[in-house]
N, C-alpha and C positions, 0 to 999 in steps of 0.2 A: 226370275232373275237368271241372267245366261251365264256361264262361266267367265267371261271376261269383265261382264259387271259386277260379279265375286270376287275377281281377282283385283277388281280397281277397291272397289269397300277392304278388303284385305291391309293393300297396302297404303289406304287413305287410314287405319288405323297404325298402321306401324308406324306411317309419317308421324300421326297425333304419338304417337307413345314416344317416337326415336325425339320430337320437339318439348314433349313434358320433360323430359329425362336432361334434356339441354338446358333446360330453364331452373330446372331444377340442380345439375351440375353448377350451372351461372350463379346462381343464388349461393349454394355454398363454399362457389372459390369466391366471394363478392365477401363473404362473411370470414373467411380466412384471410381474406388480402387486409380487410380492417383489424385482423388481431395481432398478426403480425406488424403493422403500422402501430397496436399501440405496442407491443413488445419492444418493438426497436425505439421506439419512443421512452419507453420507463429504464430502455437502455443506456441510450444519452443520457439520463438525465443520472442513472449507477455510475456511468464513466465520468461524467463531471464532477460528482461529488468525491469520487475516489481523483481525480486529480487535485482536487481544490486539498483532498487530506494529504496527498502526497508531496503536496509544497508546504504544505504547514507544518509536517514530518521534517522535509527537509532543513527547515528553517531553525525546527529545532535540534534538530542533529549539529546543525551548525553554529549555535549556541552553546552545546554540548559540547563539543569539538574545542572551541573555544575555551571555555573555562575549565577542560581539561588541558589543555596545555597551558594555560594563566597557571594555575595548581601546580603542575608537577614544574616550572620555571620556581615559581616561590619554593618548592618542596624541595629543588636543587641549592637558591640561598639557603633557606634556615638550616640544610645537611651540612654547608661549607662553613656557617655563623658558629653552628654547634661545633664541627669537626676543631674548628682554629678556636676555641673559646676553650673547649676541653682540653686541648695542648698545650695553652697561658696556663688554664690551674692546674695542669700534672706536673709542669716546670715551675710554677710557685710553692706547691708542694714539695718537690724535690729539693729547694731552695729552703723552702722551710724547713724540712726535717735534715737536712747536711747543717744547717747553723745550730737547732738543739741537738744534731750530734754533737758538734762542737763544742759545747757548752758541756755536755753531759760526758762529755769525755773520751 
């Protein structure tokens, strides 16, 4: 074998190894491009379920919203019902006890 047909066998192996190494590169970005695809997949699928609860949150917040301010509206009447109901009996009171003063002398 003469030195240039060394030199070809040489680099007919490095081709062979630099071509495994590629095939074998290829194969494992082939198997990361598919994890990634389901990653972003099981991600869609986090992102839609976290919106679907952030409307149902919302919905209830706004029910919430709601029957807090229905509450403190009625919490306003029954404060003013009570406020003028307790001022008719301190003035029938007052009424009362001026007439048995009266009486009583």
């Amino acid at each position: 074998m003469t030195d240039s047909d060394l030199t070809v066998s040489i680099l007919r192996e490095i081709r062979d190894a630099v071509v495994a190494v590629n095939q074998n590169l290829s194969a494992r970005i082939d198997g990361v491009s598919t994890r990634l695809d389901s990653v972003s997949s099981r991600l869609d699928g986090v992102s839609s379920r976290i919106d679907t609860l952030t409307e149902h949150l919302d919905q209830r917040f706004g029910v919430v919203e709601t029957t807090l301010k229905d509450l403190s509206g009625q919490l306003v009447l029954v404060t003013r019902y009570l406020k003028h109901r307790t001022e008719v009996d301190i003035e029938d009171l007052r009424q009362r006890v001026t007439r048995l003063e009266a009486k009583v002398g």
